[in-house]
C-alpha positions in Angstrom: 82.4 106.6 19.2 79.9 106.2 22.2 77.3 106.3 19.6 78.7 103.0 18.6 79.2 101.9 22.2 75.3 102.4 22.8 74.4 100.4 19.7 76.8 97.7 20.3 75.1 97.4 23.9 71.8 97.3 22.7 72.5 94.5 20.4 73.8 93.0 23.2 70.7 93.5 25.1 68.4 92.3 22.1 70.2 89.3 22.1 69.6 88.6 26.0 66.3 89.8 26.1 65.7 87.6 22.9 67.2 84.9 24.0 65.4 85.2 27.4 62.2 85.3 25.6 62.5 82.4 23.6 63.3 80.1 26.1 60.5 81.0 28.1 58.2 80.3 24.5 59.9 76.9 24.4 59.5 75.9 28.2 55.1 77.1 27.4 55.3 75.3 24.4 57.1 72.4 26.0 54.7 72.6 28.9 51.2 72.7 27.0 52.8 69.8 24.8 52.7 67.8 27.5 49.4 68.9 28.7 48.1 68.1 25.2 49.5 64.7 25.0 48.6 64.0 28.7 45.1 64.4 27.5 45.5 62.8 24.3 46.9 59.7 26.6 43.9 59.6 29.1 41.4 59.9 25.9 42.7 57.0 23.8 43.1 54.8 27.6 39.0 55.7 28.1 38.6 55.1 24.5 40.7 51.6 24.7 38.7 51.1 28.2 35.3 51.8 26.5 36.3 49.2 23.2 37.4 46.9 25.7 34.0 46.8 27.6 32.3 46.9 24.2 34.1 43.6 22.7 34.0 42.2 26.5 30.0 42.6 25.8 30.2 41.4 22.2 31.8 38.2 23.4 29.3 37.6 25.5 26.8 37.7 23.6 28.7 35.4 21.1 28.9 33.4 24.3 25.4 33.1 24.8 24.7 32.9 21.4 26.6 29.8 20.8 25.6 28.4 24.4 21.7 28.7 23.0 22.7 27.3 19.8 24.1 24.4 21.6 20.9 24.1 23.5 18.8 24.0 20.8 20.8 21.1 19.1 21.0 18.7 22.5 17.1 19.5 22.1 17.0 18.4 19.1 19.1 15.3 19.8 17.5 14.5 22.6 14.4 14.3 21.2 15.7 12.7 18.2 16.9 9.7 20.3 13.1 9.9 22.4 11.8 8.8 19.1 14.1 6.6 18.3 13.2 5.2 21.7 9.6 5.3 20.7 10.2 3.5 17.3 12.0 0.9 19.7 9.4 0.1 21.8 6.7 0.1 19.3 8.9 -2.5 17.4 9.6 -4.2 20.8 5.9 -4.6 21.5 4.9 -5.5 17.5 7.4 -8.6 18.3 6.2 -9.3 21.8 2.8 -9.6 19.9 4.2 -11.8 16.7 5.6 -13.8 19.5 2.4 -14.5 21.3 0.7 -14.9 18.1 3.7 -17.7 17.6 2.3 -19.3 20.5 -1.3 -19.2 20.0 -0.4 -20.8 16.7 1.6 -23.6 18.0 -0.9 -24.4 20.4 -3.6 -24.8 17.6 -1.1 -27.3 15.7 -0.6 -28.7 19.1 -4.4 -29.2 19.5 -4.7 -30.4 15.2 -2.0 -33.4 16.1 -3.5 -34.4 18.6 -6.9 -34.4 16.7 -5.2 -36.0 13.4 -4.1 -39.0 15.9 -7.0 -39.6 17.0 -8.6 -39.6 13.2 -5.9 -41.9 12.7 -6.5 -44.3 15.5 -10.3 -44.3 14.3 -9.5 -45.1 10.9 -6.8 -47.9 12.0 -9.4 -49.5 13.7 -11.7 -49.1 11.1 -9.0 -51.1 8.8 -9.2 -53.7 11.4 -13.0 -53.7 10.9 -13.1 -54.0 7.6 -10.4 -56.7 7.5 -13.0 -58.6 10.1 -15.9 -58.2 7.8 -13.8 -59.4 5.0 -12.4 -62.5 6.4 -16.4 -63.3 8.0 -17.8 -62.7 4.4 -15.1 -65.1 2.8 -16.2 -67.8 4.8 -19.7 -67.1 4.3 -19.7 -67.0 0.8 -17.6 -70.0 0.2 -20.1 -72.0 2.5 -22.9 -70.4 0.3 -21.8 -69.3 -2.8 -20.6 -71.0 -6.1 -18.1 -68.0 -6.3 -14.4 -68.9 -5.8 -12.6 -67.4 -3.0 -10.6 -64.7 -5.3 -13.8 -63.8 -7.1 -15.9 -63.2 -3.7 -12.3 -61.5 -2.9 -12.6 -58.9 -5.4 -16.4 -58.3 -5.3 -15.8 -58.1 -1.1 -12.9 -55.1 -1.8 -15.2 -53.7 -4.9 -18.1 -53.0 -1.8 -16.0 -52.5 0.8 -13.9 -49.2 -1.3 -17.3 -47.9 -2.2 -18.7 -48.1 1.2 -15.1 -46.4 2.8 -15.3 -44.0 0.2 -18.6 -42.6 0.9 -17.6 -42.6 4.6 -14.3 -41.2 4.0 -16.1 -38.3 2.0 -18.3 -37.2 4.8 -15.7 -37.3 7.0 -14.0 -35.1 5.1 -16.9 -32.7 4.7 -17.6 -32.7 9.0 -13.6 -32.1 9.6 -13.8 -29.3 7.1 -16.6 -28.1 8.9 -14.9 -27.9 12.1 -12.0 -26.5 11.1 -13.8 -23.4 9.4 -15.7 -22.6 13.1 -11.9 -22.6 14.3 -9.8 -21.1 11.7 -11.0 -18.3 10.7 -8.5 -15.7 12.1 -5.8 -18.3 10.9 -7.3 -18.0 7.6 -7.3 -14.4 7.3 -3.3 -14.2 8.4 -2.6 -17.0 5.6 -4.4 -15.0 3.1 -3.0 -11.4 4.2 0.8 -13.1 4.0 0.0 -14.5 0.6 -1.6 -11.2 -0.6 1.5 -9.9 0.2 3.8 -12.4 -1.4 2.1 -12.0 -4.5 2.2 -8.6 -4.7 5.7 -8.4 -4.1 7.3 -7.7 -7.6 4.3 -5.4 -8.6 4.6 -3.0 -5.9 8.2 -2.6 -6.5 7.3 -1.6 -10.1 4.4 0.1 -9.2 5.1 2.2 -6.0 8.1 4.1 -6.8 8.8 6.9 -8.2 12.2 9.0 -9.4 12.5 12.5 -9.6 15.7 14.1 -11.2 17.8 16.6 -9.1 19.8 19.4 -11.2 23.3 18.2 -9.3 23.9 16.6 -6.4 23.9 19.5 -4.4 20.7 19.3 -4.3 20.4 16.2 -2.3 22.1 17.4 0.7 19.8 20.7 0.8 17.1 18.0 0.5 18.2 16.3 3.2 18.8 19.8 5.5 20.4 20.6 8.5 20.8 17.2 10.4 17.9 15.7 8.2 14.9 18.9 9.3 14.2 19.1 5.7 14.0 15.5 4.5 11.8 14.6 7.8 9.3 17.4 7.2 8.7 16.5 4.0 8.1 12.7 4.6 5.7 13.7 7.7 4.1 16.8 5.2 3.4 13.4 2.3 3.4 10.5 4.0 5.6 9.6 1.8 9.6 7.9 1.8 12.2 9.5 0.3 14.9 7.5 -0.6 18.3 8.8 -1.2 21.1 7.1 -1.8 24.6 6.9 -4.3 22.0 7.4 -7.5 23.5 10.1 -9.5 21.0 13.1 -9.7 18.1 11.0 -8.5 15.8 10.7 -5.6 12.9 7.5 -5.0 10.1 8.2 -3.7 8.1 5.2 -2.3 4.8 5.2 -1.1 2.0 2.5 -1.5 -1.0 5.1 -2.1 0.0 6.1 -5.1 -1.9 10.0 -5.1 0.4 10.5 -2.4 3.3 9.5 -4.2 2.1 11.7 -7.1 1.8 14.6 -4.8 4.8 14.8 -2.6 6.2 14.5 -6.6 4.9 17.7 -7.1 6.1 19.1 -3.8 9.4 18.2 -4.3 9.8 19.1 -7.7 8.4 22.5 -7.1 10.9 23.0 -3.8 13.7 22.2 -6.2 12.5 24.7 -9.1 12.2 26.8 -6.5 15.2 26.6 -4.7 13.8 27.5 -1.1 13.9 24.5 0.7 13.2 24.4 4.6 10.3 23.3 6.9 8.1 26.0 6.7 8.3 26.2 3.1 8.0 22.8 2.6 4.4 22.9 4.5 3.1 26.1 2.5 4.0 23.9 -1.4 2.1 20.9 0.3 -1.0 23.0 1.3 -0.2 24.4 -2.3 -0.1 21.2 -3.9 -3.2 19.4 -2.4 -5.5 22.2 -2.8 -4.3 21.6 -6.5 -4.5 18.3 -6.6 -8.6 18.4 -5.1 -9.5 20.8 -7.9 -7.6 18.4 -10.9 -9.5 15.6 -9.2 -12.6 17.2 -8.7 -12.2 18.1 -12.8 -10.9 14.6 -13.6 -14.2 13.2 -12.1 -16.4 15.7 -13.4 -15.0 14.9 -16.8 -15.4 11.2 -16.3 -19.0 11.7 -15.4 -19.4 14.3 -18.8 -17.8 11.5 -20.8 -20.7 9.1 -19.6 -23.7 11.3 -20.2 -24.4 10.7 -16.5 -25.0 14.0 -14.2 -26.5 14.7 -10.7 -23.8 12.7 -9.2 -22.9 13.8 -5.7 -20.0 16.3 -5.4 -17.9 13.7 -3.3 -19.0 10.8 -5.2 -17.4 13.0 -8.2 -14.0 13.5 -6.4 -13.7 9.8 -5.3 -14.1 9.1 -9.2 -11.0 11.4 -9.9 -9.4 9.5 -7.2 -9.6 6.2 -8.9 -7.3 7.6 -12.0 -4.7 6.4 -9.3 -5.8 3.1 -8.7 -4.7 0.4 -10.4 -5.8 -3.3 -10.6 -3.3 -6.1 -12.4 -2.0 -2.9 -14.1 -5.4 -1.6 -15.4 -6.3 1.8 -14.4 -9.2 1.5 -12.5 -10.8 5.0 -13.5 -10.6 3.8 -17.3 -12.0 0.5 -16.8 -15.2 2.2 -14.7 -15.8 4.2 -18.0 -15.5 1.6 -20.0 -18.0 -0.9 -17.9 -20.0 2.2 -18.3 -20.3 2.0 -21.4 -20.6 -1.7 -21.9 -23.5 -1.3 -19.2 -25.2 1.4 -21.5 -24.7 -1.0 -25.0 -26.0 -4.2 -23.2 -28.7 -2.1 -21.5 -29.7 -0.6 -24.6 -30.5 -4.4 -26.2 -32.2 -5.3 -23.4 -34.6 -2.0 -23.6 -33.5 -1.1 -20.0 -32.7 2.5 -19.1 -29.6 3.4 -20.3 -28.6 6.2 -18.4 -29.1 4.4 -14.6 -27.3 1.7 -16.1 -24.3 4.0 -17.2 -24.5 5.7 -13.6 -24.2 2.0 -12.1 -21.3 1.3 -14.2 -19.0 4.2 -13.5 -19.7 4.1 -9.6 -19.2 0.1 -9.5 -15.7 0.4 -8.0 -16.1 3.4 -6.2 -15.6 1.2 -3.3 -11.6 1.3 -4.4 -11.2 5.1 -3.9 -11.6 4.6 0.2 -10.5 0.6 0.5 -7.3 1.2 2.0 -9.1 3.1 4.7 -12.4 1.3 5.1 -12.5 -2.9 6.2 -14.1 -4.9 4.2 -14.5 -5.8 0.0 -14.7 -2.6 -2.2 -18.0 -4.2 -3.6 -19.6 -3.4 -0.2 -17.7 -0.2 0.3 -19.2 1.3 -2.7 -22.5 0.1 -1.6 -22.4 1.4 1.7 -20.7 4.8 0.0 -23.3 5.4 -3.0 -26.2 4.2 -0.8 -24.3 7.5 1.6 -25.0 9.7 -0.7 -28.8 9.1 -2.1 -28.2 6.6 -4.9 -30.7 4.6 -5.7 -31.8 1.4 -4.7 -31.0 -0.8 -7.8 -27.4 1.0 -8.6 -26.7 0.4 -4.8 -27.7 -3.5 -4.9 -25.6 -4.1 -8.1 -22.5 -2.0 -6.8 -22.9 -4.9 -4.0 -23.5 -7.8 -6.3 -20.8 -7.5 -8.9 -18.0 -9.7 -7.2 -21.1 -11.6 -6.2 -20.2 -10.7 -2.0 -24.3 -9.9 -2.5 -26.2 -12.4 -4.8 -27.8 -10.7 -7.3 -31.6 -10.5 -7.8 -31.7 -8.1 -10.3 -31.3 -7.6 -14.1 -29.2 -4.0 -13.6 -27.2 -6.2 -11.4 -25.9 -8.8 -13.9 -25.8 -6.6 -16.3 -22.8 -4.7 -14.1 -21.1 -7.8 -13.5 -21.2 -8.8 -17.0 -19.7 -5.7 -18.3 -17.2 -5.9 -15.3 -15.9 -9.1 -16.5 -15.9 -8.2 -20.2 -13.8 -5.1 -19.2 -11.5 -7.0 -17.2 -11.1 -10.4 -19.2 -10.6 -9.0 -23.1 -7.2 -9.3 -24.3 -4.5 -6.2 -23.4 -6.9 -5.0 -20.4 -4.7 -6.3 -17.8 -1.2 -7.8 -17.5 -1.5 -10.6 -19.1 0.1 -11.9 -22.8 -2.9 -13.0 -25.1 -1.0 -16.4 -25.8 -0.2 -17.1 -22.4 -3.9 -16.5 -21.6 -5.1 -19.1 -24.4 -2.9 -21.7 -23.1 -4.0 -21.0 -19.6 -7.6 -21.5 -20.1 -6.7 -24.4 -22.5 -4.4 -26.1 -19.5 -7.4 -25.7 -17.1 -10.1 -27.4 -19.2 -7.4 -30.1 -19.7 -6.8 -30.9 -16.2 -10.7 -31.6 -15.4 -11.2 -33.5 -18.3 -8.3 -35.7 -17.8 -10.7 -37.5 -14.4 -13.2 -40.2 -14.7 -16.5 -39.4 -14.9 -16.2 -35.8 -16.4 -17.9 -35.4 -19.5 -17.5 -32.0 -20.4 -15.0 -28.8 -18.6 -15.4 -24.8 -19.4 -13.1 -21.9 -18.2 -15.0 -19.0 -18.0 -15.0 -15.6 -16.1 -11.5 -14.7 -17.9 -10.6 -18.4 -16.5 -11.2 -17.3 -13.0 -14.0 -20.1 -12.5 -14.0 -23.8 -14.0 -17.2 -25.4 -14.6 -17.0 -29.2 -14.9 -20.3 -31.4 -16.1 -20.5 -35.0 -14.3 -21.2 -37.7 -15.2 -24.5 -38.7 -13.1 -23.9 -42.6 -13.6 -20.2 -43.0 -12.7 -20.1 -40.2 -10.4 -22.5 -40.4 -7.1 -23.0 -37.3 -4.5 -19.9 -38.2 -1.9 -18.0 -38.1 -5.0 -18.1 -35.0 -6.4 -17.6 -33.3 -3.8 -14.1 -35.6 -3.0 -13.3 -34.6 -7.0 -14.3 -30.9 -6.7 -11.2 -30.8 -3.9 -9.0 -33.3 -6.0 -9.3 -31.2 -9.4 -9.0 -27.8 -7.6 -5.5 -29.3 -6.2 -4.5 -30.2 -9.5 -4.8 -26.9 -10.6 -3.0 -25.6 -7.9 0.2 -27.8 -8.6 -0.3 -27.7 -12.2 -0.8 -23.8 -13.5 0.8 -20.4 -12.2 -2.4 -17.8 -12.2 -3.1 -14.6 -10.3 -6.2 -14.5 -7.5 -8.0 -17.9 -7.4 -10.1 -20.0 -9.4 -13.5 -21.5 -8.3 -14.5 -24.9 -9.5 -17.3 -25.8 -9.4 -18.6 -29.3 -10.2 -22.2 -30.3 -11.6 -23.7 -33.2 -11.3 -27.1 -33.5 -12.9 -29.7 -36.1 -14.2 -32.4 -36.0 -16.4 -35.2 -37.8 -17.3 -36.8 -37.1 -20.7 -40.3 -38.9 -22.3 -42.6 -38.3 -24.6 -45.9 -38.1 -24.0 -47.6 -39.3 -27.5 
């Protein structure tokens, strides 16, 4: 029985002790619980303190990224607006210069008013003169004469109109004079403003160009960021691009027309290419010109193969592959120098001259044209000047000068250049210029001459740029022709519609023929 007492007591004790020990396991466990998630705590606040200094730093950077950003744009504004500034002043100062011109020119008329009054007063009192004489002569011939007083009348007015005539003419001819010591610069501005006038509707055919855009994305990655693409490319060509609400299409405008041709290679390239930005656009216009010297370089040496004509200057060859992009009244000038090459060689050959300098002549005749926009002066002297640059010799040099006749010619190489230019230019379908309306033009010219007294005969020749009219010697005296010269040359000015200008010239010429038997 106290076996079972001890047992049950010792149970008892198991339990106590037991229970003892596994609260004290709990309160450690509890204890290093809260140790570990103490430290857990302090580990994710230094963790959160060290993400919180790292996006503190990120936003600062983002900060000063966007404040540099923002710097870069003013920059770019601001010197957006300087040249917009610039452009301002430059136009500011062109005006303040058409405006002083303005005055300069109203002056002058001020000065010719005054000088046509005083013509005016002279020529009143000259009437008054006259009507003196005439009434003196009346008397006198009615006290001496036999003639009635209407008959002495008529032969009085028949004298007196010859005799005003003659002085009205050379009054004419010293006022002219005058006016061409003082007018010249005038001159030049009226012909520059009517140069351009003219050329109005053929530039605008001729000077554009359209290239076709695969969307209209396209245009604004043209155009770039605030324009940076669109202004790099006009500064890289010298070109304008124009883009506006065409569908898939930008203009390009440009009066040099190889420029036009390459900033359309440039831009076609960019778009193939789909890279478009500043310094991409400069490395496809290096690209492209390099190109472009070679194909020109090629285009002349084949021009030059074409004429049988070799030892031509390397530059002299390039400036011939340059012409290929000159045109004149539609006619490409690069053609029409091989063919006045080889009207030069076909005349030349008839006339047992040497064929081959007159070929060379021929092709380098409007070289001049290559380098006009940049160089003062007619391309007939520019080539001169050029050719004569680069060893040419003597002869081809003088008729280069001598085909517009700005040099007259003194040599037979000479006309024969300006023969085969004007054959070249003047046969029907060269230029711009209907065969019929042609025909009619020339025919309407020779009309108007022969419609005034004292012309016996009118010719239109040099493709109807010059008029040749044949006097009469005995109805028409010197002061006369020259008044008739001015009087048919206005007529064809009111009368016809022509490109250029036409030169009439009047000749007045007597002969005296025997026989000596």
């Amino acid at each position: 029985m106290w076996y079972l007492t001890i047992a049950f007591l010792g149970i008892i004790m198991g339990f106590v002790i037991g229970y003892y020990i596994h609260n004290y396991i709990i309160q450690k466990g509890r204890k290093n619980a809260n140790q570990q998630a103490d430290k857990i705590l302090e580990e994710a606040r230094k963790e959160a303190e060290a993400q919180k200094k790292e996006y503190l730093v990120q936003g600062q950077d983002e900060i000063y990224r966007q404040k540099k950003e923002m710097e870069n744009e003013f920059k770019d504004r601001e010197n957006a607006i300087k040249k917009q500034e610039n452009r301002l002043q430059k136009k500011e100062e062109k005006l303040d210069s058409k405006q002083e011109r303005v005055t300069n020119k109203e002056s002058e008329l001020v000065e010719w008013e005054k000088k046509l009054a005083k013509q005016e007063r002279e020529i009143e009192e000259r009437h008054q003169e006259v009507e003196q004489l005439i009434t003196e002569q009346e008397n006198k011939l009615q006290e001496i004469s036999s003639l009635s007083a209407e008959e002495a009348k008529n032969q009085l007015m028949q004298d007196i109109e010859n005799k005003t005539r003659h002085e009205a003419s050379k009054m004419i001819k010293q006022i002219e004079m005058e006016a061409k010591e003082t007018a010249d610069r005038k001159a030049k501005e009226i012909l520059a403003t009517t140069i351009q006038r003219y050329a109005g509707d053929y530039i605008s055919e001729h000077s554009v160009a359209a290239v076709e855009l695969p969307s209209e994305e396209m245009k604004g990655r043209i155009i770039g960021r605030e324009g940076r693409n669109i202004r790099s490319l006009e500064a890289a060509t010298g070109v304008d691009l124009i883009i506006d609400d065409t569908p898939e299409t930008v203009v390009l405008s440009a009066y040099n027309p190889l420029r036009k041709e390459k900033a359309k290679q440039v831009l076609e390239r960019l778009i193939s290419d789909g890279r478009i930005h500043p310094a991409r656009i400069e490395d496809i216009v290096q690209k492209v010109d390099k190109e472009m010297e070679v194909k020109l370089r090629e285009m002349g040496e084949q021009a030059t193969f074409d004429v049988g004509v070799h030892g031509i200057h390397r530059e002299l060859v390039r400036l011939l592959g340059n012409l290929y992009y000159r045109t004149s009244f539609s006619q490409n000038v690069l053609n029409h120098s091989l063919e006045v090459a080889f009207l030069c060689g076909i005349i030349a050959s008839e006339l047992k001259m040497d064929v081959k300098k007159a070929k060379r002549a021929g092709l380098l005749h409007d070289i001049g044209k290559a380098i006009d926009h940049e160089v003062e002066g007619p391309h007939a002297t520019i080539g001169a000047d050029l050719v004569k640059k680069y060893s040419e010799d003597e002869d081809i040099v003088h008729s280069i000068a001598a085909h517009h006749e700005d040099v007259q010619p003194n040599s037979l190489l000479a006309h024969v250049v300006q023969a085969a230019d004007s054959l070249s230019g003047a046969r029907p379908g060269a230029r711009k210029e209907l065969l019929e309306n042609y025909v009619n033009r020339l025919e309407q010219l020779e009309n108007i001459a022969t419609e005034y007294e004292g012309v016996s005969k009118a010719y239109a020749i040099q493709a109807g740029r010059e008029l040749r009219v044949m006097l009469n010697c005995d109805k028409v005296d010197e002061d006369q022709t020259y008044l008739l010269c001015k009087d048919i040359a206005n007529s064809v000015e009111q009368n016809l519609t022509y490109p250029g200008q036409i030169k009439v010239t009047c000749i007045r010429e007597k002969r005296s023929i025997e026989y000596a038997k």
